[in-house]
N, C-alpha and C positions, 0 to 999 in steps of 0.2 A: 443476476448472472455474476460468476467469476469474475475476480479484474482481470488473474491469470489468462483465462480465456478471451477476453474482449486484448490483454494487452502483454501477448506472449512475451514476447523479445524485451519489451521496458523489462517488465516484473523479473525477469532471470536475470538483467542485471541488477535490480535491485536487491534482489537475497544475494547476490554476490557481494553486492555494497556490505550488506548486514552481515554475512560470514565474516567479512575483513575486516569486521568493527566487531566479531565477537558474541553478535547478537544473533545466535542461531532460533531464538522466543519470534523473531519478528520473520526471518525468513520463513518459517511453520506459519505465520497466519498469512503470508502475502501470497499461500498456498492457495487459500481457505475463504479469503476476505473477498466482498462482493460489495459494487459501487452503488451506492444510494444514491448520490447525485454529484454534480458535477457543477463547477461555473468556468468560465474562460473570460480574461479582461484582453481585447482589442488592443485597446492604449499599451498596456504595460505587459502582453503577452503573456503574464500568468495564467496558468491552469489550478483549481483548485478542484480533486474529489476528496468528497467526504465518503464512508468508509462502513460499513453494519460487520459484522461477524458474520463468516459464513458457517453454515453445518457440517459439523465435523463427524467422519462415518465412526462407527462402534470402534476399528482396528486404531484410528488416531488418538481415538478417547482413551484408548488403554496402554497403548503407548507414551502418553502424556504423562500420565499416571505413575507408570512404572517408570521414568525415566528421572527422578528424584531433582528435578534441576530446581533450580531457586526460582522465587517467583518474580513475575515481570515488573519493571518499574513502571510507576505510575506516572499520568501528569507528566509527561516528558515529551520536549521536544527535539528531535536529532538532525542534524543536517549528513546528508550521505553525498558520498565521492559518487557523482553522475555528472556527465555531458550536459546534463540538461539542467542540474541546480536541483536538487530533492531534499524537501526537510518530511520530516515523518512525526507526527503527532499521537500520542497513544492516549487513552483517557483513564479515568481514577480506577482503573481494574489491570490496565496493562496491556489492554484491545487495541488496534490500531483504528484511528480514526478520522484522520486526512491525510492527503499527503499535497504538500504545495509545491506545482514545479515550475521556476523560475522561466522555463523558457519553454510554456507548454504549447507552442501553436501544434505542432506534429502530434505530439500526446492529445489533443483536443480533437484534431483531424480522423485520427485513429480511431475515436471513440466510435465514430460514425454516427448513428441515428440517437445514439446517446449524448451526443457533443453537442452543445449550446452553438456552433459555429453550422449547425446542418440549415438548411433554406425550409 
């Protein structure tokens, strides 16, 4: 499933984050991107989701293509302007692939039947 869809309101601020940092590559996948898993720590209220690529329709794929931008950096970690503490991890292709947020109890609550905090 979508993150967008499990976690409307975080994610539109998060491409907002990414717009004002310039990184229009990451708000295009926080479209796209779908949650593999998840952990939550009690103690220290960290939320960690890890991250797969989502499927991108024909219209995106060719859009991508035609839009000449440089490619995405690799191996990077970014911390983004959020309420809640957001770094964003990409891996050796430019995919996004965690994202860790410092003060995830609500982001974990949200998740619902997916959130490591369900009974």
């Amino acid at each position: 499933m979508r993150l967008i869809e499990l976690l409307p309101n975080f994610i539109s601020e998060l491409q907002i984050a990414c717009e004002q940092l310039g990184r229009s590559d990451l708000t295009a996948q926080l479209e796209t991107v779908e949650l593999d898993n998840n952990t939550y720590s009690v103690e220290t209220r960290v939320a960690q989701l890890r991250l797969r690529p989502g499927l991108k329709t024909d219209l995106e794929k060719k859009a991508e293509q035609d839009s000449g931008r440089e490619p995405p950096s690799v191996n990077e970690s970014l911390i983004l302007r959020h309420r809640y503490g957001v770094k964003v991890e990409t891996d050796n292709v430019g995919r996004l692939r965690k994202l860790t947020v410092a003060q995830g109890t609500d982001i974990a609550q949200a998740l619902g039947k997916f959130s490591p905090l369900r009974q």
